[in-house]
C-alpha angles and dihedrals in degrees: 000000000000095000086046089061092038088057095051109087113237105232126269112266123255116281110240111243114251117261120268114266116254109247097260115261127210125250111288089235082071096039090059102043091046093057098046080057101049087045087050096183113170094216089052124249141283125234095248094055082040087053091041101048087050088056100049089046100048116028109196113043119150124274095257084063089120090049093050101046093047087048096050095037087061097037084055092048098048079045092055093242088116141040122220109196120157092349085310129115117204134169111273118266098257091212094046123115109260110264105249122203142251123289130014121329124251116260117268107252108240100223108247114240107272088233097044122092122237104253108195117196116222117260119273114253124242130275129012125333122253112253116257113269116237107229090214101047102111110232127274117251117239110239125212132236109248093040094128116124103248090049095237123141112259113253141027122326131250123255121261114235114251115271129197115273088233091067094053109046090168093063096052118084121247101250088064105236113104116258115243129225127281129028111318119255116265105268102229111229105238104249112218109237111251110220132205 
């Protein structure tokens, strides 16, 4: 009977029950807004009013609240939604001249003719232009290759094959034996035995 109990299976456990939702929160966009509004500084406001108004505001927020905020209140400054002047952001004057950005602008488009048709040049090849030819600069004259004056090819030399030692008496040493390579070895001076 015991083998009969071990075989049944004992029954899954409960699955937990899934988490309450979160009461929906706004965007953080409109969380921040809102809360520059309700703060209404005239000087703007820093992050950490603008963090603690949204959490007075809206109880539970998640625990990367620091890191999103951080993260949207940038995202808003670099947009043009929000203003950062002296550590504080602010809602952009309305009647201000739009910021414009660093170097030189771009060059206004001349709108083309409506009747006349878009000629595109093709695109300009790679690397430097060749220098304008003269019509009246006579040719240059090819020059060949062996046009030196002594009439030798340019260059070193090739090696000669090896020939026998018996054809080229010059090369051989006088004492007959052929030299080997390198530098020869120091001949030692005989020094004469002192006796005593």
């Amino acid at each position: 009977m015991a083998t009969e109990e071990s075989n049944e299976q004992p029954p899954p456990p409960p699955s937990p029950a899934p988490p309450n939702p979160a009461p929906a929160l706004p965007e953080y966009p409109k969380m921040i807004m809102a809360a520059i509004e309700a703060l209404n500084e005239s000087e703007g406001s820093n992050k950490t009013s603008i963090a603690q108004q949204i959490e007075s505001t809206y109880g539970d927020l998640p625990p990367a609240h620091a890191t999103l905020l951080a993260h949207h209140l940038n995202k808003m400054k670099q947009s043009g939604e929000l203003v950062f002047v002296k550590n504080n952001y602010m809602k952009p004057d309305p009647n201000a001249p739009p910021k414009r950005g660093r170097g030189r602008p771009p060059k206004p488009k001349v709108p083309a003719p409506e009747g006349a048709a878009v000629v595109s040049s093709p695109p300009r090849p790679r690397g430097r232009p060749p220098k304008p030819r003269d019509p009246f600069f006579p040719l240059p004259i090819a020059k060949s290759s062996t046009s030196s004056g002594s009439g030798r090819p340019r260059g070193r030399p090739p090696k000669k094959a090896k020939t026998s030692p018996t054809s080229t008496p010059a090369s051989a040493p006088a004492s007959g034996a052929p030299r080997g390579r390198g530098r020869p070895p120091k001949v030692k001076p005989s020094v004469a035995p002192v006796g005593c």
